[in-house]
Residue frames as qw, qx, qy, qz and C-alpha x, y, z in Angstrom:
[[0.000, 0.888, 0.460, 0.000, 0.00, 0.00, 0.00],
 [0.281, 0.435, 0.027, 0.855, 1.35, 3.61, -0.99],
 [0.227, -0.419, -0.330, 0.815, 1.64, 6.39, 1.47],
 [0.231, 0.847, 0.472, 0.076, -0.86, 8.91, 1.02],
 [0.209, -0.879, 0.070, 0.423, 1.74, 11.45, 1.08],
 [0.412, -0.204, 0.770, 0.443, 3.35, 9.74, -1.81],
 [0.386, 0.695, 0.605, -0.056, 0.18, 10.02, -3.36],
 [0.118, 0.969, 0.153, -0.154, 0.05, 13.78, -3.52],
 [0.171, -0.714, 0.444, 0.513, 3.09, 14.08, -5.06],
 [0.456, 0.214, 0.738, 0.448, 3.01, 11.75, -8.03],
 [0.477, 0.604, -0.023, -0.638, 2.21, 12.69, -11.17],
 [0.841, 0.482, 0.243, 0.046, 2.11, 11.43, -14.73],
 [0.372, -0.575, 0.384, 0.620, 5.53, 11.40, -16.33],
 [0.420, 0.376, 0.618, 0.548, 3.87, 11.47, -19.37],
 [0.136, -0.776, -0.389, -0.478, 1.19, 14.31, -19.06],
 [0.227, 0.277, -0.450, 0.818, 2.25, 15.79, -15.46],
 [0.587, -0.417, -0.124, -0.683, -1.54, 15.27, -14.53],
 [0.344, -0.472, 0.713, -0.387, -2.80, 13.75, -11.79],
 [0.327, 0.087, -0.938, -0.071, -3.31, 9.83, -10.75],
 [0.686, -0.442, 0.174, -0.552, -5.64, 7.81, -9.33],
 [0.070, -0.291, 0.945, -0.129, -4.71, 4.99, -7.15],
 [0.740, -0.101, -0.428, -0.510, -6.41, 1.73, -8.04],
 [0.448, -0.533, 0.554, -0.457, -5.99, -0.16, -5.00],
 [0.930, 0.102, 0.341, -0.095, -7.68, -3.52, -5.76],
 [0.757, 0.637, 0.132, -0.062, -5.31, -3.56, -8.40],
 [0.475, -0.563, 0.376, 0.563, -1.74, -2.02, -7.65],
 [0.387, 0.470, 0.380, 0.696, -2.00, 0.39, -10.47],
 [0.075, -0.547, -0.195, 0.811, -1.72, 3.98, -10.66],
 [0.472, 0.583, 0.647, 0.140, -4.08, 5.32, -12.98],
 [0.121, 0.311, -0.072, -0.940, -4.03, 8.88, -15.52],
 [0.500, 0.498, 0.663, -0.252, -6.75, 9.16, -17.15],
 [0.303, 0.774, -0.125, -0.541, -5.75, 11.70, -19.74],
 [0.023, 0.446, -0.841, -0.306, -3.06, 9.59, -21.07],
 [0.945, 0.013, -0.035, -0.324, -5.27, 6.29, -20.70],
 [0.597, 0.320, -0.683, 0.275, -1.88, 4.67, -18.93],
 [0.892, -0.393, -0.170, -0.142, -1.76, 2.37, -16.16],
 [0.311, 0.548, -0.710, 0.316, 1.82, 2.16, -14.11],
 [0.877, -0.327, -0.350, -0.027, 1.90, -0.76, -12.14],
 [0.287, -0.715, 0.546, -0.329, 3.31, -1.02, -8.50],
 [0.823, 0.109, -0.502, 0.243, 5.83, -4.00, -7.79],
 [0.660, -0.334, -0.558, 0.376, 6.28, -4.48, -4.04],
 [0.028, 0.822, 0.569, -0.001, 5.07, -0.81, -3.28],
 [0.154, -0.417, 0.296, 0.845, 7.14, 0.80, -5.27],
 [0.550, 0.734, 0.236, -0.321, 5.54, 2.77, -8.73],
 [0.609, -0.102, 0.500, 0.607, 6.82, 1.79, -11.54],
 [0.297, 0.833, 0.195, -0.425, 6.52, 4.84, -13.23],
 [0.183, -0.312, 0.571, 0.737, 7.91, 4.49, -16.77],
 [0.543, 0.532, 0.055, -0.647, 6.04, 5.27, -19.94],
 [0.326, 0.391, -0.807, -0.299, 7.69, 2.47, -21.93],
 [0.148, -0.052, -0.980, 0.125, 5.84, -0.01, -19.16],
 [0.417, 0.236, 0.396, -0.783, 2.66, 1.48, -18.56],
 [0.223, 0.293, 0.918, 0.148, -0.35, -0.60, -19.73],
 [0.026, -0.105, -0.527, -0.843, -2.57, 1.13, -22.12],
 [0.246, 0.253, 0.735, -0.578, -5.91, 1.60, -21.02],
 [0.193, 0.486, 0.707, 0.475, -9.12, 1.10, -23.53]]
């Protein structure tokens, strides 16, 4: 689980917008972009080469 203070700082490194955290999931979400970055042992993997496309 991510720190909520961690929260409020992230951003998209694609768009600079904000995220939502998907909890059930361990995914941080943008919506603008329509990219998923997945969290691996609760760290964000925040690259734009690994982010899962969203429909």
């Amino acid at each position: 689980m991510l720190d909520d203070k961690l929260l409020e700082i992230l951003a998209c490194p694609k768009c600079k917008g904000d995220l939502e955290y998907d909890r059930k999931n361990e995914k941080l979400i943008c919506h603008k972009c329509k990219l998923a970055y997945a969290i691996k042992d609760d760290i964000p993997i925040m690259l734009i080469d690994e982010a899962e496309k969203l429909k």
